[in-house]
N, C-alpha and C positions, 0 to 999 in steps of 0.2 A: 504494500500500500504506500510506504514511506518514499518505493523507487518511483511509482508510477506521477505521483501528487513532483517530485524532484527534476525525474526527467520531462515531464510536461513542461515546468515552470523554464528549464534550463532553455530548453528548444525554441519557446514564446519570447523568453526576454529578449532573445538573441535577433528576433526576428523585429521589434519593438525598438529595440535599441535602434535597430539598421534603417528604421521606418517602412521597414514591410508588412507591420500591423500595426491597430490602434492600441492602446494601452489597457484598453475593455477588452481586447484579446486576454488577459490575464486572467479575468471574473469565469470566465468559461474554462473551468478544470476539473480533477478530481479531487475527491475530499481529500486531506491532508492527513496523517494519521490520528490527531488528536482528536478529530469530526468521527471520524472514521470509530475509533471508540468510544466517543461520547454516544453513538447511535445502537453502542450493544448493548444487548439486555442479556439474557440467560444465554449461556455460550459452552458449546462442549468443544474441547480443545483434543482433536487428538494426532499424537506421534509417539514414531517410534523412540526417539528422542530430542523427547522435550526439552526445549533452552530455558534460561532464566526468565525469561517473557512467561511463556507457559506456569511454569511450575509457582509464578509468582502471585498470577493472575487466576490459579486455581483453589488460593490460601490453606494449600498441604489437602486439598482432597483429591485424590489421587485414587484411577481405577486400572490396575496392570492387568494386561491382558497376553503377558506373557507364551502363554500356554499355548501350545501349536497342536490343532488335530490331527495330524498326518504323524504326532510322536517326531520330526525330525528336530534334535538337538542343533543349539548356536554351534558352531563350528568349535573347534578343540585349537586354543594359540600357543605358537611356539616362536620363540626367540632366536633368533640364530645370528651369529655377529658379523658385521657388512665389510668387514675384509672378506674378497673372492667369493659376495654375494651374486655375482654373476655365473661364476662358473657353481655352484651350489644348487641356482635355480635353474639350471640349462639340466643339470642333474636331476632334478624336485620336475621338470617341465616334462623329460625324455619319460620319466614312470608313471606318471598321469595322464598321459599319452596313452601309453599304451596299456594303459585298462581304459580307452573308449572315451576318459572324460577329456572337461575343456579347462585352460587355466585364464584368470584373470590378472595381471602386474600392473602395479600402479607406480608410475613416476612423482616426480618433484615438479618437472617440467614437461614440456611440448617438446622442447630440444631433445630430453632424454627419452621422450615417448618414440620420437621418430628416431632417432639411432639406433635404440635398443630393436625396434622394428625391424629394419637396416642389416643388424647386425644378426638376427634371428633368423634373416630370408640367407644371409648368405652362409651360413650351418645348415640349410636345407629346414627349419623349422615352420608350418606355416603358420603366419601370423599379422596381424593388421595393427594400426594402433587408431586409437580413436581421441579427441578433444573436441574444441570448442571452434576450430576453426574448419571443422568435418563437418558438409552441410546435413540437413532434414534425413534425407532422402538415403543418403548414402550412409548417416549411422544405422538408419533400421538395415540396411542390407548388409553392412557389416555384420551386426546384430544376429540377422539372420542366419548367415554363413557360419559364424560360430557355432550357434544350435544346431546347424542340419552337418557340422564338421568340416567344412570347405578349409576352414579354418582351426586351430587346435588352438591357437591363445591370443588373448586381446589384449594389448599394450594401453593404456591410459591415463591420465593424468587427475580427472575430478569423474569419477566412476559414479559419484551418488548420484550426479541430476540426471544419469539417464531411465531412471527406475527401471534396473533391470531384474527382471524374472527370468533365472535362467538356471536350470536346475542340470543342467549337463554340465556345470561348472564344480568342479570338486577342489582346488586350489586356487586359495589368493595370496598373492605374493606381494607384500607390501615395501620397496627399498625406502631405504632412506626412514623407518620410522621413526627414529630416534630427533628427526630437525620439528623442531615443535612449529608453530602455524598453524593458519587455517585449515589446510591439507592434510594436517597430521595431530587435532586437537581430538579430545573423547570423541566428541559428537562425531565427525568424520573416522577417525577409526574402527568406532561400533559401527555405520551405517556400513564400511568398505569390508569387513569383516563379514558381516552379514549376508554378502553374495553368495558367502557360500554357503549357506544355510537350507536350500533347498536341494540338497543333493546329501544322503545319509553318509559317505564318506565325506562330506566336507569338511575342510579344516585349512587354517593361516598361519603363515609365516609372517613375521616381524625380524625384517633384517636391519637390526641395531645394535651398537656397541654403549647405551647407555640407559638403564629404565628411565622414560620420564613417567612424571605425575599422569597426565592423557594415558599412556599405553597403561601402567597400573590400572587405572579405575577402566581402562574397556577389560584388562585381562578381569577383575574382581567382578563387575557385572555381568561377563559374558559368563564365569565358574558358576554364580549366582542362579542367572538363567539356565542351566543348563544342570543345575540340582532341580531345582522345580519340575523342569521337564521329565526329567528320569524318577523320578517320585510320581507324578502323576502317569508318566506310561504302566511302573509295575502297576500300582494302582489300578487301572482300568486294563491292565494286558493289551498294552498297544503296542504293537512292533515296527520302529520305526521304516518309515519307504521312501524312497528318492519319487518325489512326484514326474513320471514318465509322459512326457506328450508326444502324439506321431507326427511324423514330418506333415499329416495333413492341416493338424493344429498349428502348427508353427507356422507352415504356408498363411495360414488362414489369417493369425496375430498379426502377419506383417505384407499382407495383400496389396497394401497400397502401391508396392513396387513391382506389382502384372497387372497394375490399368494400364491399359493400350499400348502393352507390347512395351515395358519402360527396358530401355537398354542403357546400361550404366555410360557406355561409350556416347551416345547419342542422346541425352534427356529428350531430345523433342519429338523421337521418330514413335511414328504410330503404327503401330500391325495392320497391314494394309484389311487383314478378312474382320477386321473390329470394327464396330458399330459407335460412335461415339454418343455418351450420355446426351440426350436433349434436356435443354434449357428454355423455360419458358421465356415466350420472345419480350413481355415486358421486361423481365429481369436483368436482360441484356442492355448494357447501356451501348452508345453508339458513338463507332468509331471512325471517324472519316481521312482524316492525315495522318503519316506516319508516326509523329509525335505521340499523339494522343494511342495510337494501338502500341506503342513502345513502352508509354508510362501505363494505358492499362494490363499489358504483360508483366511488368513490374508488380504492380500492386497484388496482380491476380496468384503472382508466384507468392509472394510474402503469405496473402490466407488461404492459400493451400499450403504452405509449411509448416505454418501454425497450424491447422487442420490436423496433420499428421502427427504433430508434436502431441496434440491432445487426443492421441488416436482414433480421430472422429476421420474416418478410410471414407466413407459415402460422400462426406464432404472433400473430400481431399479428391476426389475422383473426379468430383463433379465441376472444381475450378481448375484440374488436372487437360481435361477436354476442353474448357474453358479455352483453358490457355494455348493447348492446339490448333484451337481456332483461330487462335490472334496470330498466332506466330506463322500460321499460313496465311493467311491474310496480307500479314506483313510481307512476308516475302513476294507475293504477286505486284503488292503495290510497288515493290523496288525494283520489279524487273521495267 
């Protein structure tokens, strides 16, 4: 709330200042967050972990929900120290392999994401890496590749925004845990930790040479979690199981990329025997000069990749066609 009410104000002033807008361009915004609170009444707060905002704003009533149906236990963490952390996890990567699962590594950096990449393709390892500068489109097919094995490990940098579900993953390999920051604070450790939680062999690495405070309290929460869990399976005789989905599921979670024939080489080519989604003709706005179907291409791309980010696929499909139409368009007009 606090980015959206900032980055509004940042974009407007600039424009005000320049005199490309009036000064009553300002009044037209999002609420601010203090509006923004002042407007809540009874409020359920939930995560997986909760920040100081949360736990503050709950005054200690607190409802854990710990307890996983499937019996599968938080991952089991192990320490291992970051001298010849690489040649370690090339070792921890080669035997996870070959029992069928996938591994996850997280970097410091984009620099170390893409080397470490680099350096895994040319030992014959297949591997991708993933951040922030990887568009829409092409992390779910990375994404996917992993799950369906194309790929055997995913290099990364900030692994929690992409809320992955991905139970073919059975190690995560964390370097560098020991450099404190936001990349490597509790909150980030428990959530990076956590991938591998849906796969009964999961379990992490922490390749560090120094306990900090952050790794302690994820390693005591995660022992914590993880007595609960085994108390309650004997309890009810639950055995715990790697949640399995078929390649047709996995197709299905990440569809967006076989509307009309999407080719990673070619974003804009369409399957010639494919039918493109119709669009009711008011909806269509109208586009006569090149400009105007360049900037509607533009925009039309942005809410289709948002579309997909919030895996709304029907929508993403449908400004996906959209945009097929422009960009042929476009090109007749230029011949």
């Amino acid at each position: 709330v606090s980015g959206m009410y900032g980055g509004d104000r940042s974009r407007k002033l600039i424009l005000v200042d320049y005199g490309f807008r009036l000064p009553s361009a300002l009044d037209n915004r999002p609420l601010n967050f203090h509006e923004f609170e002042s407007m809540l009444h009874q409020t359920i707060y939930v995560s997986a972990t909760p920040g100081d905002y949360e736990l503050e704003q709950t005054g200690g009533v607190v409802v854990e929900q710990v307890v996983r149906p499937t019996g599968l236990l938080d991952p089991p963490i192990e320490i291992r120290p970051s001298i010849n952390q690489i040649d370690d996890l090339l070792d921890e990567i080669d035997k996870t392999v070959k029992k069928g699962d996938r591994v996850l590594v997280t970097t410091l950096t984009k620099r170390m994401a893409e080397e470490m990449d680099k350096y895994l393709h040319r030992i014959n390892i297949k591997s991708k890496y993933i951040h922030s500068e990887v568009d829409t489109l092409e992390r779910i097919e990375i994404l996917r590749d992993l799950r369906l094995g194309v790929i055997d490990v995913l290099v990364g940098v900030n692994l929690l925004r992409e809320g992955l579900d991905l139970p073919e993953v059975s190690l995560v390999a964390i370097l560098d845990a020991d450099k404190e920051g936001f990349l490597r604070n509790e909150k980030s450790l428990t959530q990076t930790a956590g991938r591998a939680a849906r796969n009964v062999d999961g379990r992490v690495i922490f390749y560090a040479d120094v306990m900090t405070e952050s790794m302690q309290k994820t390693i005591d929460e995660t022992d914590r979690r993880r007595e609960k869990q085994v108390a309650h399976n004997i309890e009810f005789g639950i055995t715990p199981r790697t949640v399995v989905k078929s390649k047709e599921q996995v197709f299905a979670q990440t569809s967006v990329l076989d509307i009309k024939g999407y080719d990673p080489a070619n974003p804009y080519s369409v399957a010639p025997d494919e039918e493109l989604v119709t669009v009711a003709a008011e909806e269509q706005e109208n586009y006569q000069t090149i400009p105007q179907v360049e900037k509607g291409i533009s925009r039309i791309k942005k809410d289709m990749e948002k579309a997909a980010r919030d895996l709304d696929f029907m929508e993403a499909a449908r400004l996906r066609d959209e945009m097929f139409l422009l960009q042929k368009k476009l090109e007749a007009m230029k011949k």
